[in-house]
C-alpha positions in Angstrom: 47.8 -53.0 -32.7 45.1 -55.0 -34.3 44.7 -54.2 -37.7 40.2 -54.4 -37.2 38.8 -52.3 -35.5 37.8 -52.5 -32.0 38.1 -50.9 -28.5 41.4 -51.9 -27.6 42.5 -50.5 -31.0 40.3 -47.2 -30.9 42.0 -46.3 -26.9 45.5 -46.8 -28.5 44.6 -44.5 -31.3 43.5 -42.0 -28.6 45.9 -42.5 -26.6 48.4 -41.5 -28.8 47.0 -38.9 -31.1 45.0 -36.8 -27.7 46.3 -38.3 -24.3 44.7 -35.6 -22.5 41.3 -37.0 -23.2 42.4 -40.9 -22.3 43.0 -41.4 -18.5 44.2 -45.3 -17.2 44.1 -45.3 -12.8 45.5 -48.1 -10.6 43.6 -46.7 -8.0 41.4 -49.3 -6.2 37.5 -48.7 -6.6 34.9 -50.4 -5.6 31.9 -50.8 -8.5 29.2 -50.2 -5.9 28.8 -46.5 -5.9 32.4 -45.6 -6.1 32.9 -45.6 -9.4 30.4 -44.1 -10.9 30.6 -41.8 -8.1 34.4 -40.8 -8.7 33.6 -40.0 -12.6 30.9 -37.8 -11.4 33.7 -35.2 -10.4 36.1 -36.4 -13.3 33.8 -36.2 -16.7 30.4 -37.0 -16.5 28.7 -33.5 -17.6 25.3 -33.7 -19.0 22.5 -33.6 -16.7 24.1 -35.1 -13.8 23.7 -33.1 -10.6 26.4 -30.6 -10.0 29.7 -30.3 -9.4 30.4 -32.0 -12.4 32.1 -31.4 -15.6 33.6 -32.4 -19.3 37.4 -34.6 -18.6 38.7 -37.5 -20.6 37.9 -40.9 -20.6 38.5 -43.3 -17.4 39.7 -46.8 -17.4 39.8 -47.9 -13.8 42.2 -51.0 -13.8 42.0 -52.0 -10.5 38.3 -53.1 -9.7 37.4 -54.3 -6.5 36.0 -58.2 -6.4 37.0 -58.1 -9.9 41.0 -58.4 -10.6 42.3 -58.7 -14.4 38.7 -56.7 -15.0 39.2 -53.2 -16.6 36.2 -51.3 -16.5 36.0 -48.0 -19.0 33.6 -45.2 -18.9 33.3 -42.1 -20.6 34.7 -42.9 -24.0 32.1 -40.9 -25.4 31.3 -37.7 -22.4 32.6 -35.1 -25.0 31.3 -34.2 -28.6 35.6 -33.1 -29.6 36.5 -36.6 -28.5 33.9 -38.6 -30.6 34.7 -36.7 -33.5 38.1 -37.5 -32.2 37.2 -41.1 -32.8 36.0 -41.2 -35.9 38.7 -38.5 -37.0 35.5 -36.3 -38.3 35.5 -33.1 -37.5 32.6 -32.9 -34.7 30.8 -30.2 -35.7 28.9 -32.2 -38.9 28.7 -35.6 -37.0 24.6 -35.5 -38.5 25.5 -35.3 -41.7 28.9 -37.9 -41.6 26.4 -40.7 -39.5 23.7 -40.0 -42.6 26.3 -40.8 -45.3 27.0 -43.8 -43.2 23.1 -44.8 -43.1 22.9 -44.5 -46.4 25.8 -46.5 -47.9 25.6 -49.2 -45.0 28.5 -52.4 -45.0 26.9 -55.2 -44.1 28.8 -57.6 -41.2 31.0 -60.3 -42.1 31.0 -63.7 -39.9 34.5 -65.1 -39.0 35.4 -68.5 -37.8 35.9 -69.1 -33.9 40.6 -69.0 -34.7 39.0 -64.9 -35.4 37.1 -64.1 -32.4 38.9 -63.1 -29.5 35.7 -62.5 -27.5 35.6 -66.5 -27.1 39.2 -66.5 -25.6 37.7 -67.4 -22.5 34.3 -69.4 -22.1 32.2 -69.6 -19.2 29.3 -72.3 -19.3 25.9 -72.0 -17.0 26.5 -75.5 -16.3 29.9 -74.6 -14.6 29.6 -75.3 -10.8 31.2 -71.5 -9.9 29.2 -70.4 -12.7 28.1 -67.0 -11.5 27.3 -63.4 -13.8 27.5 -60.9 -10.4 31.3 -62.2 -10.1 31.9 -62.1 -13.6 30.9 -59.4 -15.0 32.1 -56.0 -13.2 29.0 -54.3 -13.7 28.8 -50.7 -11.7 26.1 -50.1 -9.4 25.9 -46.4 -10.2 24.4 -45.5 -6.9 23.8 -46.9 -3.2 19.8 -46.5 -4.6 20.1 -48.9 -7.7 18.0 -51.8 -8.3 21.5 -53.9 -8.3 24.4 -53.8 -10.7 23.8 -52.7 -14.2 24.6 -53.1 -17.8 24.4 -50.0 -19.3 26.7 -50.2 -22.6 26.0 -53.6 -23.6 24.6 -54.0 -27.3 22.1 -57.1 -27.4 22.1 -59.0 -30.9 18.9 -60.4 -32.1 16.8 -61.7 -34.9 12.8 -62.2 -36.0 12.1 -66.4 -36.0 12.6 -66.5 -39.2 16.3 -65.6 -39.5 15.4 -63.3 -41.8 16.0 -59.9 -40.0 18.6 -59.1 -37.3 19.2 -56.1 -34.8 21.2 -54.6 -32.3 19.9 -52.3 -29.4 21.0 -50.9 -26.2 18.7 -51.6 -22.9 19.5 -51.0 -19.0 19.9 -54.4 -17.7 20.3 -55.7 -14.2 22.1 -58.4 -12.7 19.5 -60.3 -10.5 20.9 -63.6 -9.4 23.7 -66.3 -11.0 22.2 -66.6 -14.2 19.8 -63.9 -14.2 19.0 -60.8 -15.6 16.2 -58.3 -15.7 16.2 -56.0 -19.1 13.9 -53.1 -19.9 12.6 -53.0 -23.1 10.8 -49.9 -23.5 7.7 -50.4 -25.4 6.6 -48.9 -28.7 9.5 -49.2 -30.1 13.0 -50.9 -30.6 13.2 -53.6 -32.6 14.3 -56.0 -30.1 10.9 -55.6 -28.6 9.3 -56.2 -31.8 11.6 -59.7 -32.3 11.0 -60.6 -28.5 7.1 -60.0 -28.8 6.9 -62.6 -32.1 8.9 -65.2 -29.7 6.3 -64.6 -26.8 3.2 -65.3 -28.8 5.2 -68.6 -30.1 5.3 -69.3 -26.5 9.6 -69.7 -27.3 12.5 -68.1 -25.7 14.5 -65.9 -27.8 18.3 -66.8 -28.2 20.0 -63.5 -27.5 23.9 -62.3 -27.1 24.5 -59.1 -24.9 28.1 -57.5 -26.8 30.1 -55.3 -23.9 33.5 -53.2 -24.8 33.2 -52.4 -28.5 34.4 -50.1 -31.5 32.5 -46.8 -30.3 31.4 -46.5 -34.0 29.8 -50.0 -33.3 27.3 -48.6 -30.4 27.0 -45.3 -31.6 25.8 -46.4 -34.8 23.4 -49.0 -33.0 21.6 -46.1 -31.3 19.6 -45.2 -34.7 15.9 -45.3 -34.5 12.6 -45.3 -36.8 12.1 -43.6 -39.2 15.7 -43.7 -40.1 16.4 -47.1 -39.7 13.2 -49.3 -40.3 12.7 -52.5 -38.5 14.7 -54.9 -40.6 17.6 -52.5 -41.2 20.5 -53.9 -39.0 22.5 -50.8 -37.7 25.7 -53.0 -37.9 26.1 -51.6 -41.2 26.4 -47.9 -40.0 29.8 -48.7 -37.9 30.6 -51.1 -40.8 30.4 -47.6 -43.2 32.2 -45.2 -40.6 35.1 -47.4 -40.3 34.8 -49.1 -44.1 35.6 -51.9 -42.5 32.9 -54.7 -41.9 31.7 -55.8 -38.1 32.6 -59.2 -37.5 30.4 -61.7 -36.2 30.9 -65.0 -34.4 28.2 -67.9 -34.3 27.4 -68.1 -29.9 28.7 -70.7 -28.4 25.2 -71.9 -26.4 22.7 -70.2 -28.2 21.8 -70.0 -32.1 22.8 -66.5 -32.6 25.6 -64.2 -33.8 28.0 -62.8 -31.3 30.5 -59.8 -32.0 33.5 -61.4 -32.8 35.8 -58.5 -31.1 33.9 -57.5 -28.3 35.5 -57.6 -24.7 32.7 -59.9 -22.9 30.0 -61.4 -24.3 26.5 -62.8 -22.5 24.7 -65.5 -24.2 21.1 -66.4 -23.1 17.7 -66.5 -24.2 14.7 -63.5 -23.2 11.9 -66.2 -21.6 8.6 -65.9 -23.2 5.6 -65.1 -20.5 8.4 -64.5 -17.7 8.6 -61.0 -15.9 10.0 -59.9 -12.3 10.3 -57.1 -10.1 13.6 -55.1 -11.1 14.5 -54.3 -8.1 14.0 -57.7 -6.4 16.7 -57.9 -4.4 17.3 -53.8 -2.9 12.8 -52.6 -2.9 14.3 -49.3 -2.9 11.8 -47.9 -5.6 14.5 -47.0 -7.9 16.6 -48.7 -11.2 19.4 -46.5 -11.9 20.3 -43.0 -12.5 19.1 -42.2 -16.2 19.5 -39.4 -19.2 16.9 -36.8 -17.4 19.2 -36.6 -14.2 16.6 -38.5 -11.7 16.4 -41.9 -10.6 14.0 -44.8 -12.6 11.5 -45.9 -11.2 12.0 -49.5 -11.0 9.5 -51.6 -13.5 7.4 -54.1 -11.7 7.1 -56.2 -14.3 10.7 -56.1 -16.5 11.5 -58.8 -18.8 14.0 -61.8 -18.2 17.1 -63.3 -19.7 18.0 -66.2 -18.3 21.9 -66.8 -19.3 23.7 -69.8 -20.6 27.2 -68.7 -20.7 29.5 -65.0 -20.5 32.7 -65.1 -22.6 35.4 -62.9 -22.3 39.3 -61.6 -23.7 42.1 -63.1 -22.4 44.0 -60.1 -21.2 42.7 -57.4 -18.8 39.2 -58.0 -20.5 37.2 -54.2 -20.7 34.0 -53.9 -18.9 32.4 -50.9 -20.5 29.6 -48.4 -19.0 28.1 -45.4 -18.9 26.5 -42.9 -16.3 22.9 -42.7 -17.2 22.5 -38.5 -16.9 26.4 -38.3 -18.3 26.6 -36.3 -21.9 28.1 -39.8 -23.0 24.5 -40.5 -22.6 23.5 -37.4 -24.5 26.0 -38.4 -27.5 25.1 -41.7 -27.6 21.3 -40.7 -27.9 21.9 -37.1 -29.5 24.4 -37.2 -32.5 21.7 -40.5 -34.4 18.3 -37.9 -33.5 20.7 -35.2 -34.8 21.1 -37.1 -38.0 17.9 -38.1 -38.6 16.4 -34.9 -37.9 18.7 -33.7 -40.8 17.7 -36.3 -42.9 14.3 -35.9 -42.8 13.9 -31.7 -43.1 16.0 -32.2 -46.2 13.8 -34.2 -47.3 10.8 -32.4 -46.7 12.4 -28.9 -47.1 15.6 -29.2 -48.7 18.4 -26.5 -47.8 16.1 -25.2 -45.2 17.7 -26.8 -41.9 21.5 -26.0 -42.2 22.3 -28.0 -39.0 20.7 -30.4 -35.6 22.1 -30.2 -32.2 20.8 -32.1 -29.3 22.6 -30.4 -26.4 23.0 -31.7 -22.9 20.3 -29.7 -21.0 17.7 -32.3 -22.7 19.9 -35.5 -22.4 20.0 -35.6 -26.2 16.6 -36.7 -26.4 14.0 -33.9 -25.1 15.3 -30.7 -26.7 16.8 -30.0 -29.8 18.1 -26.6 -31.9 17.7 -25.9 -35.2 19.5 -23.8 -37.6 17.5 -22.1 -39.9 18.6 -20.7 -43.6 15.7 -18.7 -45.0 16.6 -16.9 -48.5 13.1 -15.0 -49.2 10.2 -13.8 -47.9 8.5 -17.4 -48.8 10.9 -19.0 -46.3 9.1 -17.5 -43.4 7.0 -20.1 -41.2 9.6 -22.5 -42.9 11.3 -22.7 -39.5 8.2 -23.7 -37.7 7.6 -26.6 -40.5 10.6 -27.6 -39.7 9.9 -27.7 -35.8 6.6 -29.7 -36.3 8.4 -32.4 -38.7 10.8 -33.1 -36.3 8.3 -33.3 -33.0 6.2 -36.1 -35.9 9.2 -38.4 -36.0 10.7 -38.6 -32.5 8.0 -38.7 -29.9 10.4 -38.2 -27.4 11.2 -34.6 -28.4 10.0 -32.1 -26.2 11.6 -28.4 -26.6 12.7 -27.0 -30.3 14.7 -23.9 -30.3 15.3 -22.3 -33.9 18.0 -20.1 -34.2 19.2 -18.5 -37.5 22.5 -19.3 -39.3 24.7 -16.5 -37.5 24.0 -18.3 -34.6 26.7 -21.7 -33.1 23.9 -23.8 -32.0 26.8 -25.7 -30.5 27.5 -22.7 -27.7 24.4 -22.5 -25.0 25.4 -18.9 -24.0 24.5 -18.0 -27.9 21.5 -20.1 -28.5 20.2 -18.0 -25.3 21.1 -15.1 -26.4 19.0 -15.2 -29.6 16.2 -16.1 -27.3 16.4 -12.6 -25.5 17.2 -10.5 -28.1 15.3 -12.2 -31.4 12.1 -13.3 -29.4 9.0 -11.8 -28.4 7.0 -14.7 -26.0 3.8 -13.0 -26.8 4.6 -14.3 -30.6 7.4 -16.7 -30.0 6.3 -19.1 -28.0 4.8 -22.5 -29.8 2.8 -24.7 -27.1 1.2 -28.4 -28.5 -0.6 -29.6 -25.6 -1.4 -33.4 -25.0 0.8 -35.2 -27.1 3.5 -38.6 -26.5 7.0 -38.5 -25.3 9.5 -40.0 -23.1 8.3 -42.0 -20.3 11.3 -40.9 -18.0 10.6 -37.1 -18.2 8.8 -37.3 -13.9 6.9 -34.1 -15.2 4.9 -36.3 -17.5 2.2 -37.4 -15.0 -1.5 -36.2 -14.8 -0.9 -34.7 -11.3 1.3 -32.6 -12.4 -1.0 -31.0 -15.4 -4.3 -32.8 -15.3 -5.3 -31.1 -18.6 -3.4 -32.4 -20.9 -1.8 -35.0 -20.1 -4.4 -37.6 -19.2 -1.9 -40.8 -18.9 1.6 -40.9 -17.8 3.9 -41.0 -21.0 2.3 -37.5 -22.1 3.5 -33.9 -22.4 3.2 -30.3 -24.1 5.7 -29.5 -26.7 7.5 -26.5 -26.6 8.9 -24.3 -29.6 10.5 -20.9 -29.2 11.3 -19.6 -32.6 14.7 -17.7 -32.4 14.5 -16.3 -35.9 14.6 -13.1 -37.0 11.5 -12.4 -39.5 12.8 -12.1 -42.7 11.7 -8.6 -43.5 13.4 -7.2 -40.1 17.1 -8.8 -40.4 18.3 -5.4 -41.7 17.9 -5.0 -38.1 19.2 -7.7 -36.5 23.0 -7.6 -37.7 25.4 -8.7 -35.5 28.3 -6.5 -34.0 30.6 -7.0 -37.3 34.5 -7.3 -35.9 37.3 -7.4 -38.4 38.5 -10.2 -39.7 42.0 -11.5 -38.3 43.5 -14.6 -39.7 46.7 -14.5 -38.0 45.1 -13.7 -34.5 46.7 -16.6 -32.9 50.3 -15.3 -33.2 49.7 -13.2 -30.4 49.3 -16.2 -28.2 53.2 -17.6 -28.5 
């Protein structure tokens, strides 16, 4: 075992300390539809169309067009297995990813004898040169624009070399040395570095990192407010694991690489240069994604153009994710969680005991509040609370608020306070014409022309689940004796 951290050490750890959440098949798939497909029934969960359900992690080793390829998905399609990971109990994930915001480690670069990810190099200029058959990208369904990254962390930096960042974009194999990548705009900081290269009329050197220490891409999830353009998220997974990333310089390009990853893409975003994602299928669509539809395909998505892929020796890892799956909704949930946190402590300290961002809004559209009011003062706190979390994450659409006796972890509860602690007529918070996520399909003016005037707009939602404080004489739960032994008379 490899005494850094990376994927092939973290699947040994799990592999070892919880096999029933680790799963390796020699079973032949084929990465066009199949494999995504097949984890559909195995452990995608989240908002992915029914049946489906929560099961361990996959590694298919036997890829069809693609042998001595591993592809792994699911690592992170249960809440239990990424606290799992990070041997954190996964109920205060918010709080441990804060502490690791706070106290960053910086990444470390190691020489080119330290990076396996350059075991292998393969150069543009090759004459097979060719990503499609290098790279074992899924196509998740028969509708996709083509075959897509959907795990890979792109490394970049201002023109100045003085700020670098790491995001995660949907990218889409379009020809040999071609990709299409969707930068969503307003807001990652890859945009903000690829927009100061566009007006220089210069392509930006990129590297796209695939199979990585889970810390690594959880970590590189975090957003604005939290972490401010300029704040490289590197230094959250160097804090969980208090162990620095390491970097590599790129072989082709002037940029850092991760020096453990499992394949690397090096290339350069074209300034000026856009192109129909999907080019070569015109079926309308990109890929499944975290609401449970299809994308629409961008007309106009931005281009890498690649000038070499390098890879592990051994049974190299091609990593991805189903875009709906509730690996989805922890890679996007448990950072908003966290920051959520951050900021009502901030603002009202004590107030907000825990975040959760369950599966029914992807872990970006809804999120549940637990509320700790101590006096009469603290009422309307909750609803403070609400509106300073809709302020920092546009993307937010629902807020339920729950008191402390409720496990904002358990659906069937959170409900449950909604019919018995609610009254609509008084309950029920709407904030009409205001931004959020461009993926939600009911965000369109035909479907409410009076409010939402562009596409990209949307009422928010809050449905205040608290009791009032001078009622919750009256709202005591059913109080069972306490048993600590109770689980003797299961053996």
């Amino acid at each position: 075992m490899s005494d850094y951290y990376d994927l092939r050490r973290v699947l040994k750890e799990l592999a070892a300390e919880a096999p029933k959440q680790y799963h390796a098949t020699d079973e032949l798939v084929d990465p066009n539809a199949e494999l995504a497909g097949v984890y559909r029934y195995i452990g995608a969960g989240g908002t992915v169309k029914r049946p489906t359900q929560a099961g361990p992690a996959l590694m298919f080793n036997n890829v069809k067009g693609f042998a001595g390829t591993r592809v792994l998905i699911g690592l992170l399609a249960s809440r239990k297995r990424v606290g799992l990971l990070f041997h954190h109990d996964y109920h205060t994930l918010g709080q441990f990813l804060n502490d690791a915001v706070d106290h960053p480690l910086n990444p470390v670069t190691v020489s080119e004898a330290d990076a396996p990810a350059h075991e292998v190099i393969h150069k543009v200029d090759d004459p097979d040169f060719d990503i499609r058959k290098l790279i074992a990208a899924p196509t998740n369904t028969e509708y996709d624009a083509g075959p897509y990254i959907t795990m890979g962390l792109v490394y970049g930096s201002n023109r100045a070399k003085t700020k670098s960042d790491v995001t995660i974009h949907r990218m889409v194999l379009e020809d040999k040395d071609t990709i299409g990548i969707y930068i969503m705009p307003g807001g990652r900081h890859i945009g903000a570095f690829a927009e100061e290269y566009e007006q220089a009329n210069e392509p930006m050197p990129i590297t796209v990192n695939i199979g990585l220490d889970p810390a690594i891409t959880l970590g590189a999830t975090f957003e604005p407010p939290t972490t401010p353009l300029g704040y490289n998220e590197l230094g959250v997974a160097g804090a969980i694991r208090q162990e620095p990333v390491q970097l590599v310089d790129a072989i082709t390009v002037a940029e850092k690489a991760i020096a453990r990853s499992e394949f690397t893409i090096e290339g350069y975003i074209m300034p000026h240069q856009r192109m129909q994602e999907d080019i070569n299928t015109n079926t309308g669509k990109a890929m499944p994604e975290f609401p449970g539809y299809d994308g629409d395909a961008n007309p106009a998505v931005q281009v890498i153009k690649v000038t070499a892929v390098t890879h592990r020796q051994d049974q190299p890892i091609m990593q991805t994710v189903i875009g709906p799956s509730e690996e989805h909704v922890n890679l996007a949930g448990i950072p908003t969680e966290a920051s959520i946190l951050e900021l009502t402590n901030k603002a009202i300290p004590g107030k907000v005991l825990n975040v959760y961002n369950p599966p029914a809004g992807g872990g970006k559209l809804m999120t549940i509040l637990q509320i700790h009011k101590t006096n009469p003062a603290d009422e309307g706190i909750q609803r403070q609370a609400a509106l300073l979390a809709f302020a920092a994450f546009k993307e937010l659409k629902t807020v339920i608020l729950v008191d402390e006796d409720v496990d904002i972890f358990d659906m069937n509860d959170v409900i449950w306070t909604v019919n018995t602690r609610f009254q609509a007529d008084q309950d029920i918070v709407v904030l009409p014409g205001m931004r959020n996520h461009p993926l939600d399909p009911s965000e369109r003016p035909a479907y409410d022309p009076k409010s939402i005037r562009v596409q990209g707009m949307s009422s928010k939602l809050i449905l205040d689940g608290t009791v009032p404080w001078d009622m919750k004489a009256q709202f005591i739960r059913a109080r069972f004796k306490e048993v600590q032994d109770w689980r003797k008379y299961l053996q």
